[in-house]
N, C-alpha and C positions, 0 to 999 in steps of 0.2 A: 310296494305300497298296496296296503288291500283296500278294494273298495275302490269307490269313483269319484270321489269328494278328498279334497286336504282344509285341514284349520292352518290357517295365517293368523296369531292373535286369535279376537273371536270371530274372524269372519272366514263362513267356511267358500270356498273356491270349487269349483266344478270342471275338473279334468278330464271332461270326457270330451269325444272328438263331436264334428256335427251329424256325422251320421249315425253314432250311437246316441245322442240329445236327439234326435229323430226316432230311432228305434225306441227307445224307452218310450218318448210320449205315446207312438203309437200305442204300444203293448198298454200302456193305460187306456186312453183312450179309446180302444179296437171296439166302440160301440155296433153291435151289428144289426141292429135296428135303424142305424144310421146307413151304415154300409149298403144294405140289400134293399135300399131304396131311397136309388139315384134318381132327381126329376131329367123333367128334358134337357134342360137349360143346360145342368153342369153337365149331361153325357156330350153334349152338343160341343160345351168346351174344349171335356177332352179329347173326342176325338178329331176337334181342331190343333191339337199338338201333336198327333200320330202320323207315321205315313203307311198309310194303310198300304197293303199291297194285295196281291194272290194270296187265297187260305193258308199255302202252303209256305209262305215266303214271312221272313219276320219282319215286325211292323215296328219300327225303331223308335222311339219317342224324340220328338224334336225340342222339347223344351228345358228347363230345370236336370241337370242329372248331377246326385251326390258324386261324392270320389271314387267311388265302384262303380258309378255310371249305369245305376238305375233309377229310371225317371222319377220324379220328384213330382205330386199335382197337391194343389191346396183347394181343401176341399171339406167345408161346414168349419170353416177356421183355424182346421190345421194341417199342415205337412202331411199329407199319406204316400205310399208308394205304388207307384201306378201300375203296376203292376196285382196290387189286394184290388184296385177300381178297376181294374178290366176285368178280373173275374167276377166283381159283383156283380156290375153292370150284364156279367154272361149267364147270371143269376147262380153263381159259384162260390158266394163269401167266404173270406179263410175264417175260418175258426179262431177265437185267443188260443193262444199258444202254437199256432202251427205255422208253417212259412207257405209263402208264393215260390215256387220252384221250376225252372226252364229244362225243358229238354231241350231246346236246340242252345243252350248256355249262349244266349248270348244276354246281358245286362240289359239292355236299351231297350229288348223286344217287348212286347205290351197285346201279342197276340193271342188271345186267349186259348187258341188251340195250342201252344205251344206252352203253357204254362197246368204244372198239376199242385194238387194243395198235398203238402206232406210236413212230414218232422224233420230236424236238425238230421236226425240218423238218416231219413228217408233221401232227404240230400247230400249226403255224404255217400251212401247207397249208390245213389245215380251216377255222383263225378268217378268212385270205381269203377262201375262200370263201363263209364268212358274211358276210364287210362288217363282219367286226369287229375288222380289225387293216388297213393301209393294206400293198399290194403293196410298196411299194418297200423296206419296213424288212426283209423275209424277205434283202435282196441286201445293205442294209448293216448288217445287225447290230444288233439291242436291246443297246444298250448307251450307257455314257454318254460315252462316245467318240463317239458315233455320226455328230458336226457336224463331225469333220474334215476337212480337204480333203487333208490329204498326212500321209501314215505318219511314225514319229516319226526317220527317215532323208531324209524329202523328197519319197520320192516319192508321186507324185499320184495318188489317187483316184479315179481317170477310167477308163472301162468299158474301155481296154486293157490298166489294169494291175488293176484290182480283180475278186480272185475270191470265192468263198464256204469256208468252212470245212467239213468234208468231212462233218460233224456239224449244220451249218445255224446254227453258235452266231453265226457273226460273219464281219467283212472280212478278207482277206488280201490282202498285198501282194506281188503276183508278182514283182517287180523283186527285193523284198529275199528273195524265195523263192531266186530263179537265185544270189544272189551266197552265200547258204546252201549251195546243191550243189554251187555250184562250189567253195567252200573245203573241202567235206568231201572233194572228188574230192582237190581236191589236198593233204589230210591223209592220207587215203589210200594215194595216192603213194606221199607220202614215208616213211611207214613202211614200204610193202613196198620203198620200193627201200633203204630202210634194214636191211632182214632179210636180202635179199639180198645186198646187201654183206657184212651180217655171217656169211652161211651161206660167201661164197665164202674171208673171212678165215681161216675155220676149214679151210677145204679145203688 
């Protein structure tokens, strides 16, 4: 099923799990005017759920944790990850579009020293270099598509036609990319040479 929604009748159902109904809000809401200026009060909260330790040691969140078991704080009325509030507060806000990333990988930690602001790839970047995710899956995609040998047009899979997503999410097929441009080239076309004709009818 594509997509994240099903129709029952006319009522459509929301199949997504709660940590992605969390992520999506976020990514809408990731106001960063709100972000990068936390008052006293709420910094005060949060680091009433932290157990703060030594710089060097990670600082686990004691409260709310999703199923990946990273901290959960609400905060200006919704769900954020406390981990984007510890970098704000470190005056570090993540960017739309980019992630909160650990190097000492552990989920729970909320230690700002331990956390850098990157992309999808940037973190997949990191866990190889740990030894904790295999190089080759960053080229074809975490996904559950990931076993096939030829795109859902035929063609093949093979390092002349497969490239990466420009985001790091997954496989693209460059074959079916070129017959993509070239239909839009010559959609194109044909409507300017269709205005054109229409600008000279008029003359």
């Amino acid at each position: 099923m594509k997509g994240q929604t099903m129709k029952r009748g006319k009522k459509r159902i929301d199949t997504r799990g709660p940590l992605q109904k969390l992520i999506d809000r976020e990514a809408v809401a990731n106001d960063q005017s709100i972000l990068s200026v936390i008052d006293a009060k709420a910094q005060s909260r949060f680091w009433d759920k932290v157990d703060v330790r030594g710089s060097d040691e990670c600082w686990d969140w004691k409260a709310y944790r999703c199923e990946k078991g990273y901290g959960i704080f609400l905060f200006a009325k919704r769900p954020r990850k406390a981990t984007r509030i510890s970098l704000a507060i470190a005056g570090r806000p993540v960017p739309k579009g980019m992630q909160a990333c650990h190097h000492c990988d552990n989920p729970s930690c909320v230690n700002p020293d331990h956390l850098f602001i990157g992309t999808n790839r940037d973190n997949q970047l990191d866990s190889i270099a740990k030894g904790r995710q295999d190089p080759a899956r960053l080229h074809r995609g975490v996904h559950y598509l990931v076993g096939r040998t030829h795109c859902k047009n035929g063609h093949p899979f093979d390092d002349g036609n497969t490239g990466v997503r420009s985001d790091g999410g997954g496989r693209i097929c460059k074959a079916c990319c070129r017959v993509r441009a070239l239909a839009r080239y010559h959609r194109t076309k044909i409507l300017k040479n269709g205005e054109q004709a229409g600008l000279s009818s008029n003359d």
